[in-house]
PDB file of the backbone (N, CA, C, O) and the ligand in Angstrom, with CONECT records:
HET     ZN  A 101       1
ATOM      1  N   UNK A   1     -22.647  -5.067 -44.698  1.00  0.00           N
ATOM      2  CA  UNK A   1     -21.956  -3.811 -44.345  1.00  0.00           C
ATOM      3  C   UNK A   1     -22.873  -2.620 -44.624  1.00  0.00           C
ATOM      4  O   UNK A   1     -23.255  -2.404 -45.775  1.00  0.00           O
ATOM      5  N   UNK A   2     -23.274  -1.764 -43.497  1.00  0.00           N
ATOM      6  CA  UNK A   2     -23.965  -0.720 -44.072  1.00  0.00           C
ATOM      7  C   UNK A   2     -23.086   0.243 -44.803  1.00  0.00           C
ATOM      8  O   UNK A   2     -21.877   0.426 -44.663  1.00  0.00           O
ATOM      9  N   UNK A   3     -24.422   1.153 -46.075  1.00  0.00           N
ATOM     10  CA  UNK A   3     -23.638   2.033 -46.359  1.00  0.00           C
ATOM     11  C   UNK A   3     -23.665   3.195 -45.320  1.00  0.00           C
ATOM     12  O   UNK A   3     -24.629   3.343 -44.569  1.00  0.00           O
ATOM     13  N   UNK A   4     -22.778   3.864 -45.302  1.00  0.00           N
ATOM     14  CA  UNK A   4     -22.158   4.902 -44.311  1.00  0.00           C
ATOM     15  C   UNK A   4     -22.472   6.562 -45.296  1.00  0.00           C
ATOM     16  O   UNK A   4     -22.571   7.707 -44.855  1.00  0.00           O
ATOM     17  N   UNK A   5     -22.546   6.124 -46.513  1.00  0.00           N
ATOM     18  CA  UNK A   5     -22.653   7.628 -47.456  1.00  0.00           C
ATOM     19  C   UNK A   5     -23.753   7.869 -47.512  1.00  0.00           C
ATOM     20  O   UNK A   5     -24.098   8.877 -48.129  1.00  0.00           O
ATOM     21  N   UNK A   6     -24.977   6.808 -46.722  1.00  0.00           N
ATOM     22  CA  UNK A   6     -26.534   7.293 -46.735  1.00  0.00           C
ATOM     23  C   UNK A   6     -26.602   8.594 -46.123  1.00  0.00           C
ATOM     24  O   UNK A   6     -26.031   8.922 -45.083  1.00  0.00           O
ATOM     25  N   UNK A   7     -27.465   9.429 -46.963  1.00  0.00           N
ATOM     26  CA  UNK A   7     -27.833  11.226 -46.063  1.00  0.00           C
ATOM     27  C   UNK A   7     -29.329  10.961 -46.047  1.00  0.00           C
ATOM     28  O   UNK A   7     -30.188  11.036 -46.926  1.00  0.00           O
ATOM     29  N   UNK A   8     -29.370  10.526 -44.376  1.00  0.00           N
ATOM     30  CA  UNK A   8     -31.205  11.069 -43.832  1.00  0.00           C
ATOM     31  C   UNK A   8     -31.161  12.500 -43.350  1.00  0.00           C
ATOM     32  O   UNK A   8     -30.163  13.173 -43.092  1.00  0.00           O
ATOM     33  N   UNK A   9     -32.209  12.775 -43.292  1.00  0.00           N
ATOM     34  CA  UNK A   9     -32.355  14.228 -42.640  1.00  0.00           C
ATOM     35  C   UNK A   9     -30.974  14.828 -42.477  1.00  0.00           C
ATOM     36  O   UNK A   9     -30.285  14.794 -41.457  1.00  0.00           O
ATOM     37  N   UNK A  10     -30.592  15.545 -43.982  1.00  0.00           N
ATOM     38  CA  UNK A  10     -29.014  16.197 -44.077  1.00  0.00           C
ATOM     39  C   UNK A  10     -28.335  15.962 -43.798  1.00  0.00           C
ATOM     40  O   UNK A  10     -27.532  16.824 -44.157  1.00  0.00           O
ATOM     41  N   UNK A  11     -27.583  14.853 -42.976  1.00  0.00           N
ATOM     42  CA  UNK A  11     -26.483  14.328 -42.881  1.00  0.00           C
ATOM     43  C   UNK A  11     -26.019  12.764 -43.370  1.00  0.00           C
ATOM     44  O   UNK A  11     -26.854  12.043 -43.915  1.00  0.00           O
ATOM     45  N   UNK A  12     -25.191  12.483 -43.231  1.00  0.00           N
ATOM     46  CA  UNK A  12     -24.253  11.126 -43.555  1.00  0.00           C
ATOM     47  C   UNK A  12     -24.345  10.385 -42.410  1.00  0.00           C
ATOM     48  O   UNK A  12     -24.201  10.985 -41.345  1.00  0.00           O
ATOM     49  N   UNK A  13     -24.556   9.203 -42.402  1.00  0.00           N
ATOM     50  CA  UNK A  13     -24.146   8.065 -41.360  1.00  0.00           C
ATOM     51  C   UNK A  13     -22.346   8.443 -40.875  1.00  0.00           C
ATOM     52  O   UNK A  13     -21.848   8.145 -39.789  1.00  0.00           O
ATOM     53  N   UNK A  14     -21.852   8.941 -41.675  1.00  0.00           N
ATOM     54  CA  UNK A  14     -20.396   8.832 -41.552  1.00  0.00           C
ATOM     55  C   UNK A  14     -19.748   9.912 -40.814  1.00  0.00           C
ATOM     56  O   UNK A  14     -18.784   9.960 -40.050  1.00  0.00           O
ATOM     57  N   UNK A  15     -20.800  10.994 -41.405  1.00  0.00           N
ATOM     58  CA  UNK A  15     -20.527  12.226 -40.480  1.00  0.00           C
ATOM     59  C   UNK A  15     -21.290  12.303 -39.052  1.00  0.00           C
ATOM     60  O   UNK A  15     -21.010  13.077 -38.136  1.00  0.00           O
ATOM     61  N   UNK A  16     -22.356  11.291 -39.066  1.00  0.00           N
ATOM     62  CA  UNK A  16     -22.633  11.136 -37.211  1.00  0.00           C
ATOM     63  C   UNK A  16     -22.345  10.654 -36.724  1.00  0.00           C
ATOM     64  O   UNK A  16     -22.529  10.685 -35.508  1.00  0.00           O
ATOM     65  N   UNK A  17     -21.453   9.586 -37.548  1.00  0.00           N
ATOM     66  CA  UNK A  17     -20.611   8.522 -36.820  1.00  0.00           C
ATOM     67  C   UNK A  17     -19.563   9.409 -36.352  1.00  0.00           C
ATOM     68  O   UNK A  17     -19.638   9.450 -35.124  1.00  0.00           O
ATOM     69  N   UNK A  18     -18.826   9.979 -36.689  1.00  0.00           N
ATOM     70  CA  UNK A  18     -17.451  10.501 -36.725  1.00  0.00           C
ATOM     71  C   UNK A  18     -18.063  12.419 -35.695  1.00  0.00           C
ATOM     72  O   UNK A  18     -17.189  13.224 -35.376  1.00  0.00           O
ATOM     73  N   UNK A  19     -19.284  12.647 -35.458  1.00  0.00           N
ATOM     74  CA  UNK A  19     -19.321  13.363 -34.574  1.00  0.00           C
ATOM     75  C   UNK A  19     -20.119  13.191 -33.266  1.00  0.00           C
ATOM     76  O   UNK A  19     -20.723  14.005 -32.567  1.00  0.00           O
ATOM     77  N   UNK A  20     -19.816  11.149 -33.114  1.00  0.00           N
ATOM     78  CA  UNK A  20     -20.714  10.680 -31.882  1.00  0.00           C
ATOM     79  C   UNK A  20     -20.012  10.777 -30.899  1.00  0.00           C
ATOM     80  O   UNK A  20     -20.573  10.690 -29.807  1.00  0.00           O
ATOM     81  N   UNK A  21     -18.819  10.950 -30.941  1.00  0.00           N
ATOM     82  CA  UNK A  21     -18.223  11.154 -29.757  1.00  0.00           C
ATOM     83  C   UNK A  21     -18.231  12.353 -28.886  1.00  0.00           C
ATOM     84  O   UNK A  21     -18.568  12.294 -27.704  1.00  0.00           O
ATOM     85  N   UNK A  22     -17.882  13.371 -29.443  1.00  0.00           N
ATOM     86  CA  UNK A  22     -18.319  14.826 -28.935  1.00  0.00           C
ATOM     87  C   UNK A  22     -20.026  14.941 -28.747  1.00  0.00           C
ATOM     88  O   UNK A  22     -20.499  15.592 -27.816  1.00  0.00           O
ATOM     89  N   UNK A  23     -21.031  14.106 -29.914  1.00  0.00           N
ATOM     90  CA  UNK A  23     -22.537  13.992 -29.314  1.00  0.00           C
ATOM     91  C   UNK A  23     -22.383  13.085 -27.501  1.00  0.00           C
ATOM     92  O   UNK A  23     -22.847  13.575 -26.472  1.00  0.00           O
ATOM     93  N   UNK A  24     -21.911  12.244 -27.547  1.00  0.00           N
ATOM     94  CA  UNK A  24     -21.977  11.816 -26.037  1.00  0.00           C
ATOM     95  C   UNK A  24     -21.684  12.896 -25.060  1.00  0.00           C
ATOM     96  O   UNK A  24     -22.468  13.164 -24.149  1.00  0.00           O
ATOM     97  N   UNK A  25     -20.281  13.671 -25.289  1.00  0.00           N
ATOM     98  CA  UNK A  25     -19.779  14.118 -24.560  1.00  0.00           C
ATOM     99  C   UNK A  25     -20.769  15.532 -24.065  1.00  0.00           C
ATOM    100  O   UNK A  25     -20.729  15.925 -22.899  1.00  0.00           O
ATOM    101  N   UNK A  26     -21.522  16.116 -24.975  1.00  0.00           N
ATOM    102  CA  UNK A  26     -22.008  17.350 -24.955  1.00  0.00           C
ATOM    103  C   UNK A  26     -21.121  18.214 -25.524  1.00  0.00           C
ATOM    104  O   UNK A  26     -21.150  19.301 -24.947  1.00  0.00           O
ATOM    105  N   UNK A  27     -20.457  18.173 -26.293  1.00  0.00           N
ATOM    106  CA  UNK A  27     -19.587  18.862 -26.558  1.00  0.00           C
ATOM    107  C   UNK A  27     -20.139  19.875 -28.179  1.00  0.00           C
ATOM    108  O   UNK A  27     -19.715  20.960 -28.577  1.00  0.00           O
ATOM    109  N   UNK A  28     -20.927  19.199 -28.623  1.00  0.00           N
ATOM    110  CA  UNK A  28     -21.104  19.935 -30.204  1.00  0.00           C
ATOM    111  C   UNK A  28     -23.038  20.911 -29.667  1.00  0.00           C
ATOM    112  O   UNK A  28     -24.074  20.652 -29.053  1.00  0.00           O
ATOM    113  N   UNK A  29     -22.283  22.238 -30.590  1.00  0.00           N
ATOM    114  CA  UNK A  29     -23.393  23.034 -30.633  1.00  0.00           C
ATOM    115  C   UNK A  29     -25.184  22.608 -30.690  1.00  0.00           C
ATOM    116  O   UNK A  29     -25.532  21.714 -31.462  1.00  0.00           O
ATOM    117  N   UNK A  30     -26.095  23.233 -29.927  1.00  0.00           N
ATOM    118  CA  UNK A  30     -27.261  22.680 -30.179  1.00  0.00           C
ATOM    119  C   UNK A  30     -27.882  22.316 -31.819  1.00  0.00           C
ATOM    120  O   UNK A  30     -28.821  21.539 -31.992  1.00  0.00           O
ATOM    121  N   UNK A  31     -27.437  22.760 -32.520  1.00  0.00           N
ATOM    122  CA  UNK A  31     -27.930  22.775 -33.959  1.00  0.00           C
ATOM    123  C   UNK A  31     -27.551  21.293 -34.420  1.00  0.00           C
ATOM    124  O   UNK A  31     -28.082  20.381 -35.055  1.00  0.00           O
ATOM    125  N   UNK A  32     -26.103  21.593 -33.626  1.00  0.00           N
ATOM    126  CA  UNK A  32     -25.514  19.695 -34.675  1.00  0.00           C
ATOM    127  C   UNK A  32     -26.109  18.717 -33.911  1.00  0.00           C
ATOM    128  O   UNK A  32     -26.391  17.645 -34.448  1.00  0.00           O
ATOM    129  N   UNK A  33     -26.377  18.932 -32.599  1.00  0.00           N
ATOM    130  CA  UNK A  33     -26.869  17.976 -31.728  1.00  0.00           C
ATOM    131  C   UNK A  33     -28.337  17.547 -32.205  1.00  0.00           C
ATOM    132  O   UNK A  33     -28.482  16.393 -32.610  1.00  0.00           O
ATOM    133  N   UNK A  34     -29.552  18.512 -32.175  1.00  0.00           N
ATOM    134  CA  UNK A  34     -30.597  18.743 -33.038  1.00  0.00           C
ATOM    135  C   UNK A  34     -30.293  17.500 -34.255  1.00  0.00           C
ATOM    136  O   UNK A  34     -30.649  16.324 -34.185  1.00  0.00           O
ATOM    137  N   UNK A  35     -29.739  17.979 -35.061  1.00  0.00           N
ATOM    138  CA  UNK A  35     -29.261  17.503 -36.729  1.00  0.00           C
ATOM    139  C   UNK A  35     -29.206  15.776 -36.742  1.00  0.00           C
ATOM    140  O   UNK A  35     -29.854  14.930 -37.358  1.00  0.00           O
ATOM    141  N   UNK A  36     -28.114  15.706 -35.759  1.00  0.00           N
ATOM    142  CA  UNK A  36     -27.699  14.286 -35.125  1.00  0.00           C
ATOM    143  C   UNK A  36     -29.018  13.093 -34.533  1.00  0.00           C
ATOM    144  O   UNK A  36     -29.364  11.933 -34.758  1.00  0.00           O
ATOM    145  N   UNK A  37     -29.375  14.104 -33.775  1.00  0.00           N
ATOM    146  CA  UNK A  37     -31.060  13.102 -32.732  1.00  0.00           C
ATOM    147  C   UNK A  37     -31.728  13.030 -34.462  1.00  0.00           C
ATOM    148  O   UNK A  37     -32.125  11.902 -34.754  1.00  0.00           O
ATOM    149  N   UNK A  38     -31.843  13.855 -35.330  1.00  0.00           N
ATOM    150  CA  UNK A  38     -33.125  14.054 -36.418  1.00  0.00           C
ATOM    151  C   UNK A  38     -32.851  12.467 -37.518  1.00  0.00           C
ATOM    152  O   UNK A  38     -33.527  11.573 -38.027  1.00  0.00           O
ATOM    153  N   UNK A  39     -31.176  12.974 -37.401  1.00  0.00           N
ATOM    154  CA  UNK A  39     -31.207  11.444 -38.531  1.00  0.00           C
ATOM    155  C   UNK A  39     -30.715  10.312 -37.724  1.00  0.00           C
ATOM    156  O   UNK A  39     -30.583   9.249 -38.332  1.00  0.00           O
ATOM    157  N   UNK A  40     -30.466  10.334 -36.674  1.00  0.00           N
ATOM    158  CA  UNK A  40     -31.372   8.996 -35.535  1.00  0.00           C
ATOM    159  C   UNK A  40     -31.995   8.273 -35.770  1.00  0.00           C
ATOM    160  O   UNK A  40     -31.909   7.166 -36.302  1.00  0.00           O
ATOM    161  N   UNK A  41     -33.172   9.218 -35.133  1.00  0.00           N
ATOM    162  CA  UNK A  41     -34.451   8.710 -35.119  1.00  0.00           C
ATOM    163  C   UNK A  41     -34.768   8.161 -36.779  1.00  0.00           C
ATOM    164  O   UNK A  41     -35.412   7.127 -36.956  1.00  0.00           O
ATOM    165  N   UNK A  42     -34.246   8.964 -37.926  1.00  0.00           N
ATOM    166  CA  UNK A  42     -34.830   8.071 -39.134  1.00  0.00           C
ATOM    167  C   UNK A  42     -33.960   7.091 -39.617  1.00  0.00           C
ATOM    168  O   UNK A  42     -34.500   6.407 -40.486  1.00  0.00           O
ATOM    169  N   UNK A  43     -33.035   6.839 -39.416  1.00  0.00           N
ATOM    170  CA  UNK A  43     -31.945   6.194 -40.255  1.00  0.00           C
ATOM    171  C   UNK A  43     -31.729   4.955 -39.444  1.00  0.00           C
ATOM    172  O   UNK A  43     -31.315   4.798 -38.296  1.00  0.00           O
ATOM    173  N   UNK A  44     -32.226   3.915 -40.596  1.00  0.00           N
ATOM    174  CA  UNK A  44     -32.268   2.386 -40.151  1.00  0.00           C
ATOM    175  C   UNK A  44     -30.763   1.934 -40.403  1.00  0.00           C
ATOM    176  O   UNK A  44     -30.501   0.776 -40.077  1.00  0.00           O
ATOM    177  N   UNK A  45     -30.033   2.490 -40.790  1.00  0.00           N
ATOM    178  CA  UNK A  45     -28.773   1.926 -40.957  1.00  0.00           C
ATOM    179  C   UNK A  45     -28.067   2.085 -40.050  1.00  0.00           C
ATOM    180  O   UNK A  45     -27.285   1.183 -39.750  1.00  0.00           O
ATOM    181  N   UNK A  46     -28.113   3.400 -39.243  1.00  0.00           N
ATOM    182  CA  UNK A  46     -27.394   3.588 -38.158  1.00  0.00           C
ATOM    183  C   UNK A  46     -28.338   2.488 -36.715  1.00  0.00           C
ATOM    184  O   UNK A  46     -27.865   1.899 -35.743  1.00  0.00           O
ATOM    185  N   UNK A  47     -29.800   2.626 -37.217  1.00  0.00           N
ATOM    186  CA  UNK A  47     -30.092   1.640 -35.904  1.00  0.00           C
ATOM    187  C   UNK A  47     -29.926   0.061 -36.211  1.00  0.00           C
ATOM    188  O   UNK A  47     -30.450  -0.825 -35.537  1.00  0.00           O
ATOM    189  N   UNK A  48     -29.046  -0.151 -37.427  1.00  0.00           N
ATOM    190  CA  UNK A  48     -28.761  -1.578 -37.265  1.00  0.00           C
ATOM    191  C   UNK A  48     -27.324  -2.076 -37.063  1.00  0.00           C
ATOM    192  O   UNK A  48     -27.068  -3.277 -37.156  1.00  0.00           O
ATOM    193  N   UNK A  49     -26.461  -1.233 -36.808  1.00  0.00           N
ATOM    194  CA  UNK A  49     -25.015  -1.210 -36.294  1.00  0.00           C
ATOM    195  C   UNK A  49     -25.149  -2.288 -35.336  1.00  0.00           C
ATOM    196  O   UNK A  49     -24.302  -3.180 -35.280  1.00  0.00           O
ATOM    197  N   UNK A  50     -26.535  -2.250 -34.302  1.00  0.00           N
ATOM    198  CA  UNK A  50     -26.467  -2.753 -33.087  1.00  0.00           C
ATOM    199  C   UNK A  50     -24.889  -3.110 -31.996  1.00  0.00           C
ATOM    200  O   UNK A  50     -23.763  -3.606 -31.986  1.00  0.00           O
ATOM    201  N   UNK A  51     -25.768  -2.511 -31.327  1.00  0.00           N
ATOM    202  CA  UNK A  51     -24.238  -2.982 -29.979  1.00  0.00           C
ATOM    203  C   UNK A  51     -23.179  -1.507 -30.215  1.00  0.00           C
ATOM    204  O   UNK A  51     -22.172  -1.247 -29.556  1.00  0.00           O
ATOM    205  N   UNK A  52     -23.542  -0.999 -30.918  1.00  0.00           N
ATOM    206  CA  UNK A  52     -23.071  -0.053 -30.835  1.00  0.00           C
ATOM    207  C   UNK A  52     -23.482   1.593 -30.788  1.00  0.00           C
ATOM    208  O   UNK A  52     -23.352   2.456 -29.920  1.00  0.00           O
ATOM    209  N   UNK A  53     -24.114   1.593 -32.326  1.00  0.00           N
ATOM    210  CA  UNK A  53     -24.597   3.046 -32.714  1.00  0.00           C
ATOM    211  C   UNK A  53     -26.408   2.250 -32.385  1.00  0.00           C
ATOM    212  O   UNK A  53     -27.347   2.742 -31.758  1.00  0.00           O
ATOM    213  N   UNK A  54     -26.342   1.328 -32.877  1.00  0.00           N
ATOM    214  CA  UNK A  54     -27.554   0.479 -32.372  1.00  0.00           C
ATOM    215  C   UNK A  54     -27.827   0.953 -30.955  1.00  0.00           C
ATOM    216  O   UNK A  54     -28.628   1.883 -30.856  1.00  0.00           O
ATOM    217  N   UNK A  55     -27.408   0.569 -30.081  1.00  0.00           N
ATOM    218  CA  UNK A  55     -27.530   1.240 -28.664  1.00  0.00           C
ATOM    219  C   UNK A  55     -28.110   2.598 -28.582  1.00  0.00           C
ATOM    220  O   UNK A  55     -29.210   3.011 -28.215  1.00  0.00           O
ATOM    221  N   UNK A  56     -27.206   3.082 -28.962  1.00  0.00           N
ATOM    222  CA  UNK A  56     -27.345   4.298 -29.111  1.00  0.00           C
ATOM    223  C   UNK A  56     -28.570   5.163 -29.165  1.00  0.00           C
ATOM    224  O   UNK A  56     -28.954   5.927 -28.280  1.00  0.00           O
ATOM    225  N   UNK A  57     -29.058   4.964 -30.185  1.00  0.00           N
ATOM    226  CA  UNK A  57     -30.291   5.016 -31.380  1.00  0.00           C
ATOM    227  C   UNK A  57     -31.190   4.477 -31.006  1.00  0.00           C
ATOM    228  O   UNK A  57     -32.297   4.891 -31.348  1.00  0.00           O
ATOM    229  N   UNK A  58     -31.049   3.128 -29.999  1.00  0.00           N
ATOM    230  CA  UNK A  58     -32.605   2.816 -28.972  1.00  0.00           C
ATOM    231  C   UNK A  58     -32.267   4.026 -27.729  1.00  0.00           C
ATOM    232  O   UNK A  58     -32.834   5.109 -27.873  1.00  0.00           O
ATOM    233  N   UNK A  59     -31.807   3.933 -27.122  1.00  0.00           N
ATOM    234  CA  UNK A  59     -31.548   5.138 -25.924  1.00  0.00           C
ATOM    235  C   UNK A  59     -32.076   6.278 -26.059  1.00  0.00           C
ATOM    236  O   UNK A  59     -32.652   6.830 -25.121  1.00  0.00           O
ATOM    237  N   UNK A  60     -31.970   6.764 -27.149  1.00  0.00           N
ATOM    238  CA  UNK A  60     -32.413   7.909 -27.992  1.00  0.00           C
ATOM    239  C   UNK A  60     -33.713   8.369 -27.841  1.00  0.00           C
ATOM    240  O   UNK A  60     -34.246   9.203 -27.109  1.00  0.00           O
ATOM    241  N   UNK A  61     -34.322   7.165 -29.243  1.00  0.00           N
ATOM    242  CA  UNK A  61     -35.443   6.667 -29.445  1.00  0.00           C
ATOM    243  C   UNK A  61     -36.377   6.457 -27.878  1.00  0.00           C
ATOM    244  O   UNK A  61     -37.518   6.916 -27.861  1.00  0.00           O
ATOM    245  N   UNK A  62     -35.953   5.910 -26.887  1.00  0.00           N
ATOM    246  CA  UNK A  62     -36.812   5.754 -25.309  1.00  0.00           C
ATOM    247  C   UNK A  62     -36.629   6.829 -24.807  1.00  0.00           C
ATOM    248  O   UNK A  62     -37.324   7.064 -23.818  1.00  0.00           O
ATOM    249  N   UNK A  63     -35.859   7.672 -25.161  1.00  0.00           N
ATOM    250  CA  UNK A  63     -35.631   8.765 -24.374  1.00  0.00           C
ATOM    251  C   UNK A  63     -35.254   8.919 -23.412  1.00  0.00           C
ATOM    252  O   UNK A  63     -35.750   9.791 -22.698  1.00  0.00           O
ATOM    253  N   UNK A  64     -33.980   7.958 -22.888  1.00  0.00           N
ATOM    254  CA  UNK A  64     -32.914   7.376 -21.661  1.00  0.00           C
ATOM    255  C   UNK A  64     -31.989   8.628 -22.397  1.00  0.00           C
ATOM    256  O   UNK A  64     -32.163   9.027 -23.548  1.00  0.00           O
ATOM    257  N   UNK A  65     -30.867   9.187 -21.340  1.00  0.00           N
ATOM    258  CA  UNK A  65     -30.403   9.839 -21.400  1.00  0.00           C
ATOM    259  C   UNK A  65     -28.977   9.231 -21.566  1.00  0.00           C
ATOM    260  O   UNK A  65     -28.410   8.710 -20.605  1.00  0.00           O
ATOM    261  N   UNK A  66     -28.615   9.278 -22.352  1.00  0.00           N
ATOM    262  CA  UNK A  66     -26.824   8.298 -22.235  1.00  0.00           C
ATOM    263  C   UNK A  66     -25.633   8.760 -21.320  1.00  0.00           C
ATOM    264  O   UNK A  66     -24.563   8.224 -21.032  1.00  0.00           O
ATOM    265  N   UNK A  67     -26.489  10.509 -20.805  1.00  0.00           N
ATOM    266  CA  UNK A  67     -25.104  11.102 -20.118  1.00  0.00           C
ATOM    267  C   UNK A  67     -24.957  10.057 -18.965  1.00  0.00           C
ATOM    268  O   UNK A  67     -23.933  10.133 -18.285  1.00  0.00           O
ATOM    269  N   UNK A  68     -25.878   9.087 -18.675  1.00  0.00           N
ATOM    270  CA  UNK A  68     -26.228   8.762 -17.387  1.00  0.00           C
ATOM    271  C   UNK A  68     -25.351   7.193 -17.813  1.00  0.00           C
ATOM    272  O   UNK A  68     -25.733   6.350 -17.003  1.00  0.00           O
ATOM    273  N   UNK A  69     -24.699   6.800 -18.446  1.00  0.00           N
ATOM    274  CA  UNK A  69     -24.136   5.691 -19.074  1.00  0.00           C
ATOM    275  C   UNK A  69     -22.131   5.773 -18.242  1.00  0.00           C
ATOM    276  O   UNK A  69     -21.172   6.393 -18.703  1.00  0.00           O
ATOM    277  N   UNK A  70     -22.165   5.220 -17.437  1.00  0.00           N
ATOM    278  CA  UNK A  70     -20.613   5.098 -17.415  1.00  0.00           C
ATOM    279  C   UNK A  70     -19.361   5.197 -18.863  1.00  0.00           C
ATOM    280  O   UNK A  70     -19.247   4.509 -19.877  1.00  0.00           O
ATOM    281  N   UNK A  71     -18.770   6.095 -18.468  1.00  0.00           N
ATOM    282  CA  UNK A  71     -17.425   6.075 -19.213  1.00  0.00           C
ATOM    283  C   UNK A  71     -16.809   4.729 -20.537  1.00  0.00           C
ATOM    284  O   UNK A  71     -16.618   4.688 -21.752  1.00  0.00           O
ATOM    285  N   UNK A  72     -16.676   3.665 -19.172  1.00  0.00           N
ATOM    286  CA  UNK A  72     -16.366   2.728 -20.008  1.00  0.00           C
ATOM    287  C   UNK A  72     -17.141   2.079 -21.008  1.00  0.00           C
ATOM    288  O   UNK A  72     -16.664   1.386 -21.906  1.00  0.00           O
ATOM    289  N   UNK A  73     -18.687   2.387 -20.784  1.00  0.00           N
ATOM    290  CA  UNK A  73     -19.760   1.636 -21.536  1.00  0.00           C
ATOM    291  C   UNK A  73     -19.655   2.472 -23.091  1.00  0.00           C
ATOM    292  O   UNK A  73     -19.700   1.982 -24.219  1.00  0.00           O
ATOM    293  N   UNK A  74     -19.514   3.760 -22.713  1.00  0.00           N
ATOM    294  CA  UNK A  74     -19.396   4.965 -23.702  1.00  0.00           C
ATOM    295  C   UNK A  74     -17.817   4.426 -24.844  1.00  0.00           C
ATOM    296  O   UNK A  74     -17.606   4.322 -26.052  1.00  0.00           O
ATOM    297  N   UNK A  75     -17.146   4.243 -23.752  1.00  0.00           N
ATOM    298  CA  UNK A  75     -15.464   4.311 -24.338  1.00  0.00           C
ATOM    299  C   UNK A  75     -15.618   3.289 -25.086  1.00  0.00           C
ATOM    300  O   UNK A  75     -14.998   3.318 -26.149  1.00  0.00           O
ATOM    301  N   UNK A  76     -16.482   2.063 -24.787  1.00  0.00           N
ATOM    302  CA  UNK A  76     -16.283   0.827 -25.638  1.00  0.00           C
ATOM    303  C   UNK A  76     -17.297   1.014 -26.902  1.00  0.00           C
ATOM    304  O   UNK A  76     -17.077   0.516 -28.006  1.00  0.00           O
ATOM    305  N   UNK A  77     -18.300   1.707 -26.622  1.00  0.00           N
ATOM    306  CA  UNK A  77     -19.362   1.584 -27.602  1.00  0.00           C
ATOM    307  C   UNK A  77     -18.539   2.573 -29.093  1.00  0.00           C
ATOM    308  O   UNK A  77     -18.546   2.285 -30.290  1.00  0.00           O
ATOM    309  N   UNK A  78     -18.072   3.453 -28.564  1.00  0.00           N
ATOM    310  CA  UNK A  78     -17.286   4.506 -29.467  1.00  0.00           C
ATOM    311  C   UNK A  78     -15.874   3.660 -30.114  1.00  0.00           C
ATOM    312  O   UNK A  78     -15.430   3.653 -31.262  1.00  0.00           O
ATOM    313  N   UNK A  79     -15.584   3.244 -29.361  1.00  0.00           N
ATOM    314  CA  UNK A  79     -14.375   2.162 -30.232  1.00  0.00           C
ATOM    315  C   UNK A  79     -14.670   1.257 -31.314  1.00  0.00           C
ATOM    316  O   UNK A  79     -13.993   1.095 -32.329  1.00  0.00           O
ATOM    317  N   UNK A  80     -16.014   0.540 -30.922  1.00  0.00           N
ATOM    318  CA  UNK A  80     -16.770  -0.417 -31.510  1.00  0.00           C
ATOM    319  C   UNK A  80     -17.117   0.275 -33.362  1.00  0.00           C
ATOM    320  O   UNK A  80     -17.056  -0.260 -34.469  1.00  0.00           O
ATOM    321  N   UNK A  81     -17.481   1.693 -32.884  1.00  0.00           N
ATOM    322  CA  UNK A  81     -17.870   2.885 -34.010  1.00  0.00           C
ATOM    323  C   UNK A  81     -16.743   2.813 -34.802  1.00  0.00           C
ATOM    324  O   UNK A  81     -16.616   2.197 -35.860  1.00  0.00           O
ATOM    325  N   UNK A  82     -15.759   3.630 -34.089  1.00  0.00           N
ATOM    326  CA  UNK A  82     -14.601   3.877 -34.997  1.00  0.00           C
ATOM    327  C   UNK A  82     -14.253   2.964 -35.506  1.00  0.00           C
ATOM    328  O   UNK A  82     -14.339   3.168 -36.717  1.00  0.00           O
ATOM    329  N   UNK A  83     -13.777   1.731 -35.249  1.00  0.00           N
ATOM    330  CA  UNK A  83     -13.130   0.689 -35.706  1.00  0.00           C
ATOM    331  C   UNK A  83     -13.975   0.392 -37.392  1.00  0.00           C
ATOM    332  O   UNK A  83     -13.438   0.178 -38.479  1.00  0.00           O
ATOM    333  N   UNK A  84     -15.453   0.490 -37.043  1.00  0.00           N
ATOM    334  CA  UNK A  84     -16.292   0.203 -38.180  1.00  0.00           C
ATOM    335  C   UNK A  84     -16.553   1.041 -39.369  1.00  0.00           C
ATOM    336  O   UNK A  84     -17.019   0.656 -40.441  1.00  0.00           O
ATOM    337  N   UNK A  85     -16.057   2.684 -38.920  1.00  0.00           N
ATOM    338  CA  UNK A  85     -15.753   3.764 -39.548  1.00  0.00           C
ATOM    339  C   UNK A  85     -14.577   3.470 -40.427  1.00  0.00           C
ATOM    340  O   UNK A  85     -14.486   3.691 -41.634  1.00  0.00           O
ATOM    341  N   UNK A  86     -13.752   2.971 -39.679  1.00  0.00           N
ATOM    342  CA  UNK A  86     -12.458   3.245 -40.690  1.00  0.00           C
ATOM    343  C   UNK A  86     -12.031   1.710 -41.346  1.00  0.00           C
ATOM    344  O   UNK A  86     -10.943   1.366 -41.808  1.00  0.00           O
ATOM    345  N   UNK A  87     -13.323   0.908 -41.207  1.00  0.00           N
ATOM    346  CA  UNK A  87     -12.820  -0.477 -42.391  1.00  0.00           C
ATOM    347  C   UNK A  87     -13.923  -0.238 -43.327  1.00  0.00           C
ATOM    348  O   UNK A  87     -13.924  -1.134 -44.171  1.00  0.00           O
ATOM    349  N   UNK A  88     -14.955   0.697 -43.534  1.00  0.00           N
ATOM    350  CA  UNK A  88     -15.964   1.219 -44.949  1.00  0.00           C
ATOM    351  C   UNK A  88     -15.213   2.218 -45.614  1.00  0.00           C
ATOM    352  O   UNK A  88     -14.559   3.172 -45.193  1.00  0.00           O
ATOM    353  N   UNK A  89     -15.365   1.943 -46.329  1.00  0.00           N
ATOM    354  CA  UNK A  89     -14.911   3.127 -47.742  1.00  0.00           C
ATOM    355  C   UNK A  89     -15.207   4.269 -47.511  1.00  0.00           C
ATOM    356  O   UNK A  89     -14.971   5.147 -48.341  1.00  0.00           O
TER     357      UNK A  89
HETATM  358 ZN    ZN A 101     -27.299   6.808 -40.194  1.00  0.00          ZN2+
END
């Protein structure tokens, strides 16, 4: 189980978990978006979720754009998140 209370580059796994959804959407200010890509790219915990935030975090990392990802691929990958969000402490 990863820990989720790890802080890379100023944030929490828990708090990018819990603001990946609005990151897909475009929805959060350039700063948090910034903040979000920064502890990405460093945080091995979030790139070992795989299949999920894992995805993610390679997409990133290649520099594929996820807006370009269908709905449902998004809707499932974010379910996959939450679900894993809310069975860690
Ligand atoms: Zn992380």
């Amino acid at each position: 189980m990863p820990d989720l209370n790890r802080l890379v580059a100023g944030l929490r796994c828990r708090d990018v978990l819990e603001d990946l959804s609005e990151f897909l959407d475009g929805g959060l200010p350039p700063e948090r978006v910034a903040a979000i890509q920064a502890h990405l790219a460093e945080c091995d915990t979030c790139a070992r979720f795989g299949g999920s935030v894992g995805e993610i975090v390679a997409a990133l990392r290649a520099g594929t754009p996820t807006t370009t990802w269908s709905d449902a691929r998004v809707g499932g990958l974010l379910a996959r998140v939450r679900a894993r969000v809310a069975e860690t402490p």
